[in-house]
VEXDREN-2710 file (C-alpha; in Angstrom, 1 decimal):
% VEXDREN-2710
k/r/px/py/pz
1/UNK/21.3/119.2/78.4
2/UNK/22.5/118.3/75.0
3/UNK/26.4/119.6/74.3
4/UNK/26.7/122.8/71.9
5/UNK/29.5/121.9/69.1
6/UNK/31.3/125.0/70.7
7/UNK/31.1/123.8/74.2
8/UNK/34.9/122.4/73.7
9/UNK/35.9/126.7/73.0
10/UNK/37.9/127.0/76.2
11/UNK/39.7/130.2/74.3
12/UNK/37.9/132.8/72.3
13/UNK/38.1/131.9/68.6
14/UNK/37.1/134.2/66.2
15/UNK/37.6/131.9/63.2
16/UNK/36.3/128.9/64.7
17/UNK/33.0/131.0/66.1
18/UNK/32.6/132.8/62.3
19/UNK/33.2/129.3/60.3
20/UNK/30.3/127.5/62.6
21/UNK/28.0/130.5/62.0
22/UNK/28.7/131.4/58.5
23/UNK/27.4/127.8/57.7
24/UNK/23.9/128.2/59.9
25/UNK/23.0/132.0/58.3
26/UNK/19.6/132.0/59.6
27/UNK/20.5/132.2/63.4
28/UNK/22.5/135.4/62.8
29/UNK/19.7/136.4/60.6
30/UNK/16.8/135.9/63.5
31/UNK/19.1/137.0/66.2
32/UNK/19.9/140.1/64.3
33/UNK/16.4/140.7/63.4
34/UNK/15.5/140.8/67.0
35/UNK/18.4/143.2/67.8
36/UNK/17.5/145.6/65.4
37/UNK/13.8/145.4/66.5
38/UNK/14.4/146.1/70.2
39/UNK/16.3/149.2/69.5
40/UNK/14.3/150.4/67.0
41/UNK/11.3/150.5/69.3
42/UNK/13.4/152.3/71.6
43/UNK/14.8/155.4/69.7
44/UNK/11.5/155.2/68.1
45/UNK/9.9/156.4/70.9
46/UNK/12.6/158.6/71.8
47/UNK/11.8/160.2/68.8
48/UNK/8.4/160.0/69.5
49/UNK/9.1/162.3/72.8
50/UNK/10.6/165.0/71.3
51/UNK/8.0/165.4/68.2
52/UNK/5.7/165.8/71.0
53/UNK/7.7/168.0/73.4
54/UNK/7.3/165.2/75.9
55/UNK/11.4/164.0/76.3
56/UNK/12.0/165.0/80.1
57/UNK/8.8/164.1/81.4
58/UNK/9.2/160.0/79.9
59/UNK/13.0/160.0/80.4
60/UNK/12.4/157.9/83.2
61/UNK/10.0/155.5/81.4
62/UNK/12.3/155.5/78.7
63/UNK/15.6/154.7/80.6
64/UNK/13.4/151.5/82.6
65/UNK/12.6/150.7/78.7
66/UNK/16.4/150.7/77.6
67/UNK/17.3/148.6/81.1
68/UNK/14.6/145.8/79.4
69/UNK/16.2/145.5/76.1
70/UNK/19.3/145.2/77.2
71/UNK/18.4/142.3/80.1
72/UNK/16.2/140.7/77.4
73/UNK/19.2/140.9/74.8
74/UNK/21.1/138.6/77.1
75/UNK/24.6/138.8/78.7
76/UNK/26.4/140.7/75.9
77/UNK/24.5/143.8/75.9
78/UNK/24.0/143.4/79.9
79/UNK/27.8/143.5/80.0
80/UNK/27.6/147.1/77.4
81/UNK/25.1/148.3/80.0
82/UNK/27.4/147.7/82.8
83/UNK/30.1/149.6/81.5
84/UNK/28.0/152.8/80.5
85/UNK/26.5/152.2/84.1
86/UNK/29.2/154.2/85.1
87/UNK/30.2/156.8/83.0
88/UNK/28.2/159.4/84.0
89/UNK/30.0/161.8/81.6
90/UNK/28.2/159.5/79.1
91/UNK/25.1/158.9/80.1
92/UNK/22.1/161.2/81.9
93/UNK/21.5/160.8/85.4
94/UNK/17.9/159.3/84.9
95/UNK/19.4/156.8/82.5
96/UNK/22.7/155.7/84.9
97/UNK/20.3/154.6/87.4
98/UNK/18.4/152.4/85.5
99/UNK/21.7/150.8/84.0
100/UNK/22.8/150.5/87.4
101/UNK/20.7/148.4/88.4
102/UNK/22.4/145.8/85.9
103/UNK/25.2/145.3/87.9
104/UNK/23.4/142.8/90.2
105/UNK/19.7/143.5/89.7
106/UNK/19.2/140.7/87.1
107/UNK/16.1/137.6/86.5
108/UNK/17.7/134.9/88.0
109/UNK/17.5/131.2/86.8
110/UNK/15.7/128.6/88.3
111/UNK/17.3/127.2/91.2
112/UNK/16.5/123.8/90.8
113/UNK/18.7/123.9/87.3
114/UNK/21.7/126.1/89.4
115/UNK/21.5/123.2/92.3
116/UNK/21.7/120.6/89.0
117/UNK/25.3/122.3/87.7
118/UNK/26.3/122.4/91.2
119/UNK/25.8/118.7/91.1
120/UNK/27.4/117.7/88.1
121/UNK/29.9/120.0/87.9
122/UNK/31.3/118.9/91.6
123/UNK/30.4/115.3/90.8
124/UNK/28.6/115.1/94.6
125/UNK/25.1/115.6/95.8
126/UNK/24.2/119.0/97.4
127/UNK/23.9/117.6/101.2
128/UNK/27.3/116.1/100.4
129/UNK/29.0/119.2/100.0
130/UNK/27.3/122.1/101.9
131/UNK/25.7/121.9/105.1
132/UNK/23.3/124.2/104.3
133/UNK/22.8/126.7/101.3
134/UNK/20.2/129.6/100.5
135/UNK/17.0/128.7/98.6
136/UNK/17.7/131.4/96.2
137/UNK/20.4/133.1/94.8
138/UNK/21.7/136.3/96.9
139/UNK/22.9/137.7/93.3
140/UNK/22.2/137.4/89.9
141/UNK/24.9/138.9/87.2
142/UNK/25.3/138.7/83.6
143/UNK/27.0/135.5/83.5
144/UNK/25.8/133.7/86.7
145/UNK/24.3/133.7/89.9
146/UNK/25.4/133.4/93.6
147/UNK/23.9/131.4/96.8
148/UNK/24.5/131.7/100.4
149/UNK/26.1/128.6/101.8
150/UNK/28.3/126.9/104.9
151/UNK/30.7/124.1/104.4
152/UNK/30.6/121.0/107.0
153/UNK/34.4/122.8/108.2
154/UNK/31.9/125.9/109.4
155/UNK/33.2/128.4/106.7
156/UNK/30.4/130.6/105.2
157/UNK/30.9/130.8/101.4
158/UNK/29.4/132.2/97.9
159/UNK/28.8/129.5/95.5
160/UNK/29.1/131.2/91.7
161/UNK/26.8/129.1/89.4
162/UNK/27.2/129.9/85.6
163/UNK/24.0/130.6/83.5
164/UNK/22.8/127.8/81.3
165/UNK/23.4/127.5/77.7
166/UNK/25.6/130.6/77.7
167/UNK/28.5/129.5/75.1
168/UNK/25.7/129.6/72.5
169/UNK/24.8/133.1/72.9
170/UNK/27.9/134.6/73.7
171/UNK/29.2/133.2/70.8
172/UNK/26.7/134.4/68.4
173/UNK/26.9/137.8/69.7
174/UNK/30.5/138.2/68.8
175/UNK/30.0/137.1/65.8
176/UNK/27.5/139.5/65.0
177/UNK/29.7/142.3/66.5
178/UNK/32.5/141.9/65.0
179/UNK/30.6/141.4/61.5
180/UNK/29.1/144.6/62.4
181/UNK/32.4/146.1/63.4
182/UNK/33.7/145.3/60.1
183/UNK/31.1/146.6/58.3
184/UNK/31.0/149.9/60.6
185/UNK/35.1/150.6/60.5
186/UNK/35.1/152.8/57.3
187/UNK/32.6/155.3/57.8
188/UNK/33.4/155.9/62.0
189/UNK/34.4/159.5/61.7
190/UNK/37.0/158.8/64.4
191/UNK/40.2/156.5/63.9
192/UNK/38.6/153.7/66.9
193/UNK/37.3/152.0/63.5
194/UNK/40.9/150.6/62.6
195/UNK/41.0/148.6/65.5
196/UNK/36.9/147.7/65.9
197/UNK/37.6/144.1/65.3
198/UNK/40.6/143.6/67.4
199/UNK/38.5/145.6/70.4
200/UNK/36.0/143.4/69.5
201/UNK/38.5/140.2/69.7
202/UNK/39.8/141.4/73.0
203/UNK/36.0/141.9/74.5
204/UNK/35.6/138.3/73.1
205/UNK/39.0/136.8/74.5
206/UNK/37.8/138.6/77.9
207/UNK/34.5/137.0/78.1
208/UNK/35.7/133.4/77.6
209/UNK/38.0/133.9/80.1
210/UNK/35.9/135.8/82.2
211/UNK/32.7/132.3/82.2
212/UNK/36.3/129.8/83.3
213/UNK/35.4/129.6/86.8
214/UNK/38.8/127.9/87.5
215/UNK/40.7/130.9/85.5
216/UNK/38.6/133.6/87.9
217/UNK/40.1/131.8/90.9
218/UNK/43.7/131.5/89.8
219/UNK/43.5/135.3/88.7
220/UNK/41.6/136.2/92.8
221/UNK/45.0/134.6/94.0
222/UNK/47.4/136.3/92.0
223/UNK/45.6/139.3/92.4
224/UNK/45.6/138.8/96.6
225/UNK/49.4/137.9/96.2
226/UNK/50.2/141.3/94.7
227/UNK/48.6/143.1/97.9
228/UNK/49.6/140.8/100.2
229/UNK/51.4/143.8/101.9
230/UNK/48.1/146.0/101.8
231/UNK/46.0/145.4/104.4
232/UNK/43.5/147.7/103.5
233/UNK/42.4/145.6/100.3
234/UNK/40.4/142.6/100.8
235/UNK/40.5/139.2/98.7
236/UNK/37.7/136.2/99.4
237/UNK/39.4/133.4/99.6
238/UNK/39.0/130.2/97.1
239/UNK/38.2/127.1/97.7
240/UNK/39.3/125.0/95.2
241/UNK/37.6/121.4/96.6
242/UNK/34.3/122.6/95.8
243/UNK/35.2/124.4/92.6
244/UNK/35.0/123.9/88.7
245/UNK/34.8/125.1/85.5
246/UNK/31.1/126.2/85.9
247/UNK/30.9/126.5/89.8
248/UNK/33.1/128.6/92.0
249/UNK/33.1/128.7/95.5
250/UNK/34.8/131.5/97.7
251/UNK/34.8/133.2/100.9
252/UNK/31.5/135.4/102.2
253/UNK/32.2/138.9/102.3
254/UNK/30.8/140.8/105.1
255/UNK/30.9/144.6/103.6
256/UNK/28.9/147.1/101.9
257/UNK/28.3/148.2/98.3
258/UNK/29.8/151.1/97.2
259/UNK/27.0/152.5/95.6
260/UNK/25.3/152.5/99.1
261/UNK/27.1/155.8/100.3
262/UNK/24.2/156.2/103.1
263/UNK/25.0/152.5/104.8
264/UNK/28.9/153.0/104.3
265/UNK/28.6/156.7/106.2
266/UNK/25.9/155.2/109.0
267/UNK/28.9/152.3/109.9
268/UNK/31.2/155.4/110.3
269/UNK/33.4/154.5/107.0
270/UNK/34.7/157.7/105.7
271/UNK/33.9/157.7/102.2
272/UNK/36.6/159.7/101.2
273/UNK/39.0/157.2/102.9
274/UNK/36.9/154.4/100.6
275/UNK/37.4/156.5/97.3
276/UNK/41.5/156.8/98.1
277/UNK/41.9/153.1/99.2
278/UNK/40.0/152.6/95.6
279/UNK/41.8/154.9/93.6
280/UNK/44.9/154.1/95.3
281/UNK/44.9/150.2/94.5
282/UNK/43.9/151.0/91.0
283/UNK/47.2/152.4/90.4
284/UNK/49.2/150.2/92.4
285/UNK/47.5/147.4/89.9
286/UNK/48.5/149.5/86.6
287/UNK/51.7/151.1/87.4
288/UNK/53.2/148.3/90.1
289/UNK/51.9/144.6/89.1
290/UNK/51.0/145.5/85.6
291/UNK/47.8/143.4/86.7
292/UNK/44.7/144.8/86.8
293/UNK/40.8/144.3/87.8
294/UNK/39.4/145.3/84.3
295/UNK/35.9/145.3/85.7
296/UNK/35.5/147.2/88.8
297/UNK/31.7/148.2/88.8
298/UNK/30.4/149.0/92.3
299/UNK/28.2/145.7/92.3
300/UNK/32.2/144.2/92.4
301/UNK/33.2/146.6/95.2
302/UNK/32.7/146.2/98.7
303/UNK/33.4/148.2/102.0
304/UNK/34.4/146.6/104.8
305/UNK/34.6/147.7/108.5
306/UNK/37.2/146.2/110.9
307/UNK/33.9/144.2/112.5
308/UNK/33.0/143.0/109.0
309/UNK/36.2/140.4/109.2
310/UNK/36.1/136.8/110.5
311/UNK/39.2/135.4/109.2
312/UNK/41.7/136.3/111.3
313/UNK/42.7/140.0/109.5
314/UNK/40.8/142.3/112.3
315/UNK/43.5/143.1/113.8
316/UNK/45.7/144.6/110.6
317/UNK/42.5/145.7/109.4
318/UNK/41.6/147.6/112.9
319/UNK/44.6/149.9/112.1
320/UNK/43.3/151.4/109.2
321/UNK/39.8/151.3/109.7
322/UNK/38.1/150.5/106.6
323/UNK/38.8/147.7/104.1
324/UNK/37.5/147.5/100.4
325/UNK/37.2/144.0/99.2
326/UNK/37.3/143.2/94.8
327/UNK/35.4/140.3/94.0
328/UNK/34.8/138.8/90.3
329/UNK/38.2/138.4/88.8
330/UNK/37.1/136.7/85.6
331/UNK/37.8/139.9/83.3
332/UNK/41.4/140.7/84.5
333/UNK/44.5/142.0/82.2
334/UNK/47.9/142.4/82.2
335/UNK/50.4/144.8/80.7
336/UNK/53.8/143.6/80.1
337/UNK/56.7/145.2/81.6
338/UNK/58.0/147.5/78.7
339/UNK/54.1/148.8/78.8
340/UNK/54.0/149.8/82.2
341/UNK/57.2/151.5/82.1
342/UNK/55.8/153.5/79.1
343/UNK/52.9/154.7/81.3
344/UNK/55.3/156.2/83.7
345/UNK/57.0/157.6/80.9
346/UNK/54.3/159.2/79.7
347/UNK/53.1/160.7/83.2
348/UNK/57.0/162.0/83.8
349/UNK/56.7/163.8/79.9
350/UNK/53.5/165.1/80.9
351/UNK/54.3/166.7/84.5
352/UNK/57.7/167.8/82.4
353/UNK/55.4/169.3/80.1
354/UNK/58.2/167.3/77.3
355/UNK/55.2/167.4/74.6
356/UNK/57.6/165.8/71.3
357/UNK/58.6/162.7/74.0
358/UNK/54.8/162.4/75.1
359/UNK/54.0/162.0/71.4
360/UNK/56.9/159.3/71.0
361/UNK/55.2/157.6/74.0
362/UNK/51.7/157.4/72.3
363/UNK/53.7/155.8/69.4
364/UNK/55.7/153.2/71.6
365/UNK/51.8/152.9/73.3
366/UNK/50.4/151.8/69.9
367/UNK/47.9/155.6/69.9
368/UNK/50.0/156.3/67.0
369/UNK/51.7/153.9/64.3
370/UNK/55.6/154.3/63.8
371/UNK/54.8/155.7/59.8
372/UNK/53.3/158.9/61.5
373/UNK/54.8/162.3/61.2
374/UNK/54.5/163.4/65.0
375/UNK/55.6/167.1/64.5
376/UNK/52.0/168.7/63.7
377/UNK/50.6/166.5/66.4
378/UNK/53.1/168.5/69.1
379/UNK/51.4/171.7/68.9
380/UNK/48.5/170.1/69.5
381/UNK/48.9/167.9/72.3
382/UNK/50.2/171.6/73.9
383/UNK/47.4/173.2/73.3
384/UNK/45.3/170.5/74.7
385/UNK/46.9/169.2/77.8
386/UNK/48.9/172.6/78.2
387/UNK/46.8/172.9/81.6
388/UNK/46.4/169.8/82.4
389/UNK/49.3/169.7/85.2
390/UNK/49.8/173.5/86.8
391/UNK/47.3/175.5/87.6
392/UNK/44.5/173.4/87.1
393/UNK/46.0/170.2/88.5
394/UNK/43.0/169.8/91.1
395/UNK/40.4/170.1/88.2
396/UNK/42.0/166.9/86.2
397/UNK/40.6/164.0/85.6
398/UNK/40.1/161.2/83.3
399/UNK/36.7/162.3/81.5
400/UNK/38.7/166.2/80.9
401/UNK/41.6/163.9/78.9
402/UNK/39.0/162.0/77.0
403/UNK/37.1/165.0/76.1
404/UNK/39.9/166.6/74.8
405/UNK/41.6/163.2/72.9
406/UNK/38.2/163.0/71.6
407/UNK/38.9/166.3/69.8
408/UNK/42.0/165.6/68.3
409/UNK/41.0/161.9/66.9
410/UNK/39.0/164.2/64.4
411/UNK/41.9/165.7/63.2
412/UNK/45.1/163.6/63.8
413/UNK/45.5/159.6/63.5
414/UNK/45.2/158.3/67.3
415/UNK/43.5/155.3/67.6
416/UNK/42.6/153.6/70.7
417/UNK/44.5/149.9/71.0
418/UNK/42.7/147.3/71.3
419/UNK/44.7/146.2/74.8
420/UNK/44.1/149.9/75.9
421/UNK/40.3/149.3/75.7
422/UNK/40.1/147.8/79.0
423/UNK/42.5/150.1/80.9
424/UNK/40.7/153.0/80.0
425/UNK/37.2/151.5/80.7
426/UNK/38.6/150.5/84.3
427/UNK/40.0/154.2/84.8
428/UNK/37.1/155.9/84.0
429/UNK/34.8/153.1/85.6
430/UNK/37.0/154.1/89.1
431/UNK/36.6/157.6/88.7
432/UNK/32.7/157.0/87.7
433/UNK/32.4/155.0/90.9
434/UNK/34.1/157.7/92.6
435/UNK/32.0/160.7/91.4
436/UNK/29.1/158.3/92.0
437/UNK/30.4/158.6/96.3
438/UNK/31.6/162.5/96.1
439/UNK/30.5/164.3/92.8
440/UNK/33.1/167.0/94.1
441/UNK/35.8/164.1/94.0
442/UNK/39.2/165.3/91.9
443/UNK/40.8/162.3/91.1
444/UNK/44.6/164.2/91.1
445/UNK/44.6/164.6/94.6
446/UNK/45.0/160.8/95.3
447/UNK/46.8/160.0/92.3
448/UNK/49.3/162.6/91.7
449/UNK/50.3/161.9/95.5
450/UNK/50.5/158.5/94.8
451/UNK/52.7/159.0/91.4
452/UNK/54.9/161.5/93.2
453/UNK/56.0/159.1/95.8
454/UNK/56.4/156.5/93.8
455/UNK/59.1/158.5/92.2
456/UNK/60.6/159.8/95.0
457/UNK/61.0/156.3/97.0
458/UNK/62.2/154.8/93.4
459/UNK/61.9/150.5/94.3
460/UNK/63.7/150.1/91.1
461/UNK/66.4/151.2/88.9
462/UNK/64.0/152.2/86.6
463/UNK/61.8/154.5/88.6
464/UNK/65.1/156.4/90.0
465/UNK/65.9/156.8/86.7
466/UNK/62.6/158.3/86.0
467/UNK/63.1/160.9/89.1
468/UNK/66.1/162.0/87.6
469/UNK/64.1/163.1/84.5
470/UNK/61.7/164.9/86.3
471/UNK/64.3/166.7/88.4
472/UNK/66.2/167.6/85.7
473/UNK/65.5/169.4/82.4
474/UNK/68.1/170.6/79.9
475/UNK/71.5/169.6/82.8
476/UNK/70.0/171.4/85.1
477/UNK/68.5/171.0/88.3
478/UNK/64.8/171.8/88.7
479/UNK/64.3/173.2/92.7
480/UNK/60.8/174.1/92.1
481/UNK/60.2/170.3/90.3
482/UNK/61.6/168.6/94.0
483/UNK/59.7/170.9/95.9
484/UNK/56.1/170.2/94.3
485/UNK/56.8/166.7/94.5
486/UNK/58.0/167.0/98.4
487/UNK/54.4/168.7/98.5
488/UNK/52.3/166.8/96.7
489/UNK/53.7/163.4/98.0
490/UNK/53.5/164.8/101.8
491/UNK/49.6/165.4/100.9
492/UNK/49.3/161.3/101.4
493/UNK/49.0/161.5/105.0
494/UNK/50.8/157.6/104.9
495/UNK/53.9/159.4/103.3
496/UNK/56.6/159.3/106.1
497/UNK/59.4/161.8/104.3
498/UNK/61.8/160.0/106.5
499/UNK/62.1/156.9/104.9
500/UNK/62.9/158.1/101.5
501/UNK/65.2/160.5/102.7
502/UNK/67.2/157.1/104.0
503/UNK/66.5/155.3/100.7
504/UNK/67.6/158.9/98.9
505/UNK/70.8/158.7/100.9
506/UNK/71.7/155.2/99.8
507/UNK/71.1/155.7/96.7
508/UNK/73.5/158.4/96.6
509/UNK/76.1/156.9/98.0
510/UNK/75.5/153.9/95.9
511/UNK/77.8/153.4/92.6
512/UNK/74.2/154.0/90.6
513/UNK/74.5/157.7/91.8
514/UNK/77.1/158.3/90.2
515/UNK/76.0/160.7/88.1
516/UNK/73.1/162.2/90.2
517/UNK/76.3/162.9/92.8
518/UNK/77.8/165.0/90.3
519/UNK/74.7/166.8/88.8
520/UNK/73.9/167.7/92.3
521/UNK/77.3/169.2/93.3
522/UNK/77.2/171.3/89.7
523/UNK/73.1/171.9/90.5
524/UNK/74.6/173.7/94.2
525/UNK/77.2/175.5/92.3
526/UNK/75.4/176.6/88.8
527/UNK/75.4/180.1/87.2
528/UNK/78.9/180.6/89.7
529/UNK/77.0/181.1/93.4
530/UNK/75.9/178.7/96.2
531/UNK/72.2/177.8/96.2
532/UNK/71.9/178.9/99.1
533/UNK/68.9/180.5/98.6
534/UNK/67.1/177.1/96.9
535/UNK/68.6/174.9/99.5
536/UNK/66.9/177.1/102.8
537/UNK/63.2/176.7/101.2
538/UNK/63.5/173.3/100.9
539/UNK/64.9/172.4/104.0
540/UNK/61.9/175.1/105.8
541/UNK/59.4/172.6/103.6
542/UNK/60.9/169.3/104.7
543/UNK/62.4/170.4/108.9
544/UNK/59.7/169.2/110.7
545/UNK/60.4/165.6/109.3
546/UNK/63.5/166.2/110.2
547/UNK/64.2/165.8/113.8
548/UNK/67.6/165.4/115.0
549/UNK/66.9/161.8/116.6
550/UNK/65.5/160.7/113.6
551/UNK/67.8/162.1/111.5
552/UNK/71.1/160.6/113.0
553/UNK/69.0/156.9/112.8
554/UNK/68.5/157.3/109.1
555/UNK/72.1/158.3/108.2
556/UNK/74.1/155.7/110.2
557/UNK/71.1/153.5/108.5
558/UNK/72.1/154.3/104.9
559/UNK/75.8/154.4/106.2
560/UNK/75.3/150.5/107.5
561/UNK/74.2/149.7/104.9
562/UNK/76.9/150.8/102.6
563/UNK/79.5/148.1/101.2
564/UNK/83.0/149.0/102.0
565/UNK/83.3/148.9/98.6
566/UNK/81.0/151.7/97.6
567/UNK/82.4/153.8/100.2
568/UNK/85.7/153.0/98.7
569/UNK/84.5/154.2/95.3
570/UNK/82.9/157.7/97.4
571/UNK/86.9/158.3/98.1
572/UNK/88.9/160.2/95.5
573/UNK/92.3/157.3/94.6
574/UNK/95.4/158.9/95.9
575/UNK/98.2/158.8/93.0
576/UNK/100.2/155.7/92.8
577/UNK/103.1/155.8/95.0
578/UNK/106.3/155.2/92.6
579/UNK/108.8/152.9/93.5
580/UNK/112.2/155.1/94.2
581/UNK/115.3/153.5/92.0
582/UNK/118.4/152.8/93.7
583/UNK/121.3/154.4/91.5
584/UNK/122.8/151.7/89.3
585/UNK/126.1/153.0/90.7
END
């Protein structure tokens, strides 16, 4: 296999990758040629359809067509496919499940030339390494394939092969996108076209990172060391002895596809307990580790039963139940920490319904540049996510915000950054794989749960400080604000109350509560009467959690655990006792 003069490209480089093909015209010309045919025969005879009155009869023929031209186009447009594979907002139903079938329903390549890379990537023969691996590939994706194998130690194993000759059509690809992007930006009638290139660039970056085998497992290992404490998600582990660039070999995982709801109900999994252990890690990878899976289609999604484990986690796993295992962490991100504070910014604004901060947000969030006048974009963020937390709460979700940003990139400058681009595809991807198990899914009732106790427990400085903006609007105290959250939190049936309560206590006590010691003391007295009133509905909410055991445990807990200093600073000073002169005389 001769060497492509981009093969040394370990980073994605635009001008490196549009210098090499700017000097060889004709293969952008012949690739673009065949491009433009494919999908020219396909709305073609889309159009042909409806002359004839004939569309919903051939849908089905048509979305099997689309499914071709995209697998014959290579990995590039497989990995478009894959995303639209689950927007079902996007895409009809007949379509979706031909697209689906993209996710791991690919042509392999031969095996003798996977078993070759094996070889020379590992620098051992086959019999060497395994003692015994699957004739043919169990999988084949857009970038590779993966066989069934045992190592001579008796651990079972996937071995990730990477797809011949892929650098040189990768790299061609982008470089017709982002030529096209260019060319495309001025006449988009929404403001995505200022940033086509740099999404483009980022898509790029991602898929160079994303065919570094040795990159995938370093990211599988961060991303297990972030849920260490979470035994409901599942990591394979990597083994790095039989690993490479081009080769990657990993633990077997014994689970279930989410897109198979039927086999995950028959083994007793409660698919509603598999959608909130999905949704739930989601968020803890965005608004926790700032880390997150920017890829999670259901062919990288697994459910796992307690029986499905044979490394030594049954037990932890037995307690919950169910287990959902990510594989494929070569397209990961992560958001630095000023951005994921932002986020939670922007979530506190929005429950506060603060619509002139949520706009400052979107500009700290690059939606809007800093030269933008935000005060006619107020009003209309108002009238368009007005209802978005209240009334309605249970009917959010991601595809109603998009709708409705869609609407106002027509009239106001938002644009959609290009490192935003994957965290909104792997939002809407989870909440496409969710509606995929439950249609009747509302995404809000596992993450509104989740965002309310993350306030409430408040880790970090930063996060109490965030409560304390929620709780409190204009000086004063917001009952009805604690008591929602109370409520909506409790609705986690893993929140213990308790706990926080302890973690509430100690923070008030603390020299950092301060001030929310002296807002609460003005919040009990405001408007000159008692709160009396306030004070009885939220204890009724919260006295069941409450029992007097308990209760006396978590006190002389927070109490222990205060410095003799802090409850020092608790004390009012007494004045300064004054020497008394003795008379001169």
């Amino acid at each position: 296999m001769g060497q492509h003069p981009l093969s040394q490209l370990r980073r994605y480089d635009a001008r490196a990758i549009a210098q090499y093909y700017s000097r060889r015209p004709w293969l952008g010309f012949w690739r673009s040629c065949r491009i433009v045919l494919s999908f020219f025969g396909f709305f073609l005879g889309l159009k042909w359809d409806s002359w004839q009155h004939q569309a919903g009869a051939h849908h089905p023929q048509r979305a099997e067509q689309l499914r071709r031209i995209l697998t014959q186009l290579g990995p590039t447009f497989i990995k478009v496919g894959q995303a639209l594979s689950t927007r079902p907002d996007l895409v009809r139903r007949d379509f979706l499940d031909e697209l689906i079938k993209l996710q791991d329903q690919l042509p392999p390549f031969p095996t003798e030339t996977a078993f070759a890379i094996i070889e020379a990537e590992l620098d051992r023969s086959l019999d060497e390494t395994f003692q015994q691996i699957s004739e043919k590939p169990v999988a084949a994706a857009s970038l590779g394939q993966v066989y069934r194998a045992r190592l001579y130690s008796g651990e079972e194993v996937a071995v990730k092969v990477q797809r011949p000759n892929l650098l040189p059509i990768l790299t061609l690809d982008l470089y017709l996108m982002r030529w096209a992007a260019s060319w495309m930006a001025p006449w988009l009638p929404l403001n995505l076209g200022h940033d086509l290139t740099l999404i483009v660039d980022e898509f790029g970056c991602k898929l160079f990172e994303e065919i570094d085998y040795l990159n995938e497992g370093r990211n599988a290992e961060k991303f297990a060391t972030n849920f260490r404490d979470d035994p409901t998600v599942k990591v394979p582990a990597i083994y790095w002895r039989y690993s490479s660039h081009r080769v990657l070999t990993l633990e077997w995982i014994h689970g279930f596809k989410l897109t198979d709801a039927e086999r995950i109900s028959e083994t007793g999994l409660d698919i509603n307990t598999v959608i909130q252990i999905g949704v739930t890690s989601g968020l803890r990878q965005l608004l926790e580790f700032g880390f997150f899976h920017a890829d999670p289609h259901p062919g990288n999604l697994f459910a796992m039963t307690p029986q499905c484990s044979l490394n030594g986690t049954q037990t932890a796993q037995a307690e919950y139940g169910t287990q959902m295992a990510y594989i494929d962490f070569g397209m990961m991100d992560q958001m630095d920490e000023t951005t994921k504070e932002t986020l939670v910014d922007a979530v506190v604004h929005l429950i506060n319904k603060e619509y002139l901060a949520l706009a400052q947000d979107f500009v700290k969030l690059g939606f809007l540049t800093p030269d933008v006048d935000i005060r006619p974009i107020v009003p209309a963020l108002e009238a368009v996510l007005g209802d978005v937390i209240g009334e309605s709460v249970r009917d959010f979700n991601f595809k109603t915000i998009t709708d409705r940003f869609s609407e106002l990139m027509f009239d106001y400058p938002f644009r959609v950054p290009a490192k935003f681009a994957l965290i909104i595809r792997s939002l809407v991807t989870q909440e496409g794989l969710a509606l995929t198990l439950n249609p009747n899914f509302k995404i809000v009732e596992v993450a509104y749960p989740y965002v309310a106790k993350r306030l409430l427990t408040g880790e970090s400085p930063q996060l109490r400080r965030r409560l304390i903006e929620v709780l409190f609007k204009d000086g004063r105290f917001q009952w009805e604000r604690l008591e929602n959250l109370i409520s909506i939190a409790r609705t986690d049936q893993k929140f213990d109350l308790l706990p926080t309560a302890q973690l509430g206590l100690q923070y008030l006590l603390s020299d950092e509560g301060k001030y929310l010691r002296r807002q609460l003391l003005i919040a009990l007295t405001e408007d000159d009467r008692l709160h009396t009133e306030e004070v009885q509905r939220l204890w009724n909410l919260i006295k069941d959690d409450f029992k007097p055991a308990r209760l006396f445990n978590v006190a002389l807990g927070a109490l222990a655990d205060l410095s003799t200093a802090g409850a020092t600073a608790l004390i009012p000073s007494p004045a300064p006792i004054k020497p008394i002169k003795k008379d001169s005389a």
